[in-house]
N, C-alpha and C positions, 0 to 999 in steps of 0.2 A: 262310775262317776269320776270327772276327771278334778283333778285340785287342784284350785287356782294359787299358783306359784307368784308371790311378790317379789319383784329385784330393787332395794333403797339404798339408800347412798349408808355408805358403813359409818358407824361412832365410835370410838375408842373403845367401850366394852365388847364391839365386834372383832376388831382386830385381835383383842386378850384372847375371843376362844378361835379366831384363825389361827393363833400363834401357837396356843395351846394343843391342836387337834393335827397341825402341820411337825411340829415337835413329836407329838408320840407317832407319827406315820415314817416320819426320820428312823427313830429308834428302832422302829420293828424292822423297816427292811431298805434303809439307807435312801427310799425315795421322794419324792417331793418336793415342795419350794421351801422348807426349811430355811437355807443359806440365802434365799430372798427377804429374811424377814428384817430387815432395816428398810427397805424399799416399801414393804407393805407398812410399814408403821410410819416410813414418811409420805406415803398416799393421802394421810389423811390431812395434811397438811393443803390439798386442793379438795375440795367437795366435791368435784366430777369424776376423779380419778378411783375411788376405791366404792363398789359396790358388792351388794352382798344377799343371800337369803337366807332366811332367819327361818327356823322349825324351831317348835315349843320355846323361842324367844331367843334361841343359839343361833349364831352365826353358823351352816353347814358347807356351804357353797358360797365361793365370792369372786369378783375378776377387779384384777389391774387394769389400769387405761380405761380412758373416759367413752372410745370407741373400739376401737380394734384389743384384744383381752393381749395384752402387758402376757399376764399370770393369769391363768383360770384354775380353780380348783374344784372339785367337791368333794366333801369328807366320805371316807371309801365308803362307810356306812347306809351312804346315802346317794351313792351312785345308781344309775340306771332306773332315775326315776321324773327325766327331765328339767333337771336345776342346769344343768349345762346349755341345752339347748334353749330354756328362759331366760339365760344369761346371754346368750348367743344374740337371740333375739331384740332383747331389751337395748344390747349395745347396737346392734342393725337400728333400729327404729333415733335411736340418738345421732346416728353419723348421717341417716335420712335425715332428720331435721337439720343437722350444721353441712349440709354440702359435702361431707366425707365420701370417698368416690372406690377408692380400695382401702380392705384390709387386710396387709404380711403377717405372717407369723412363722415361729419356728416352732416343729413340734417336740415339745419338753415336756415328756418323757416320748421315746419316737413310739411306742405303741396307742399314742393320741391321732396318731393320724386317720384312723378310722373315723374316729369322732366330727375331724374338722371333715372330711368330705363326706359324711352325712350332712353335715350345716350347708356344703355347696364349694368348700373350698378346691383348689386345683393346687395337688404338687407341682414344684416350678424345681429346676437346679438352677443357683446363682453361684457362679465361678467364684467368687469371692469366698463364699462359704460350701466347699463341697464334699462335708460330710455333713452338714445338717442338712434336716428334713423342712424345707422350705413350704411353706403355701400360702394363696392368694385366695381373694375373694374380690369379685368384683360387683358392687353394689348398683343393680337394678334400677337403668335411669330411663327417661323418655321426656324428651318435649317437643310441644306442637311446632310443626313446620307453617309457615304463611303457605296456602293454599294456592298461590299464586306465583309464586318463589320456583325457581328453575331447581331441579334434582340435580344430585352432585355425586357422586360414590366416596363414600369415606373411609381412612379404614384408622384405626385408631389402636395404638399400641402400646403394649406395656413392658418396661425395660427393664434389667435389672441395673442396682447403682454402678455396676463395672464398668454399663455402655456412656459413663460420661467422660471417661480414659480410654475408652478403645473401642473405635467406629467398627471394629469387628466381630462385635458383642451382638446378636439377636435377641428379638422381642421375645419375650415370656408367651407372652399371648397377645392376638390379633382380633378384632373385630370391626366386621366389615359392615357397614351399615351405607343409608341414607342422609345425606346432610340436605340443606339449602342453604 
C-alpha cells in the first residue's frame, strides 16, 4: 500500500522541530544543516520559501527555496521512505507552473549525490567552484510549433556563470532540438 506523502508550506512550530531534530543530528556526528539554522527560520518570513512533511503532526522532512531545494533535509529516522523524492517532486511541479527552466545545486553532504541523480539530476564541474559537487536539472519543456512554420535546427545551451568573463568557458550541456 503506498502513502500518500503531503508537502505544505512550513509554520513556525515546524521550524522549532526542524531546528530541534537538525541540532541533535549535529551533536551525534557533526552533520547536517545545523549552521543553516538562521536561514531556515528566516524562510518563513516568505511563504513560498520553506516547505515541509509533517508525520504524527512533526515536521520530518523539509526543503528551502520555493523551487530548486536551497536545503533539503529528512530526519535520518525517516529516510528512505520517499519524503525526499515528494519534496523533489512537489518543488518540480511549482517551477512547472512559474516558468522555472533549470534547477543547480550543490551536493551538501557530497554522499547526496546519489540521491539528486536518481531525481534526473547531471553532475556538471563549474570552474568557479572546483571542489564542489555540482548538479543540474533541466526541467522537461515542449511547445507546439505552427504546422506550417519552416524547421530550423536549434541547439540551446547551458553555461556555467564563469562563461560571462571568459568566452573560453564551454556549455555544461547541450541540446539539440527543432525550433520554427
Amino acid at each position: 500500500m503506498t502513502r500518500i506523502v503531503e508537502v505544505e508550506r512550513a509554520s513556525a512550530e515546524d521550524v522549532d522541530h526542524i531546528l530541534g531534530w537538525l541540532k541533535q543530528e549535529y551533536d551525534e556526528d557533526g552533520e547536517g544543516f545545523w549552521n543553516n539554522r538562521q536561514m531556515i527560520r528566516d524562510a518563513l518570513d516568505d511563504p513560498d520559501e520553506l516547505w515541509v512533511i509533517r508525520k504524527d503532526g512533526e515536521a520530518v522532512a523539509f526543503q528551502l527555496g520555493e523551487h530548486a531545494a536551497d536545503i533539503m533535509s529528512v530526519r535520518k529516522d525517516c529516510r528512505r521512505m520517499g519524503m525526499g523524492q515528494a519534496l523533489f517532486e512537489a518543488s518540480l511541479q511549482r517551477a512547472m507552473g512559474n516558468d522555472v527552466n533549470v534547477f543547480e545545486g550543490q551536493c551538501e553532504p557530497t554522499g547526496s549525490l546519489d540521491f539528486w541523480q536518481r531525481m534526473g539530476f547531471k553532475r556538471y564541474h563549474d570552474p568557479q567552484r572546483p571542489h564542489d559537487v555540482m548538479v543540474r536539472y533541466i526541467l522537461p519543456r515542449s511547445f507546439d510549433l505552427p504546422v506550417d512554420a519552416r524547421r530550423v535546427p536549434v541547439v540551446i545551451g547551458f553555461y556555467p556563470e564563469a562563461a560571462l568573463d571568459d568566452d573560453r568557458v564551454f556549455a555544461i550541456d547541450e541540446y539539440h532540438l527543432e525550433g520554427a
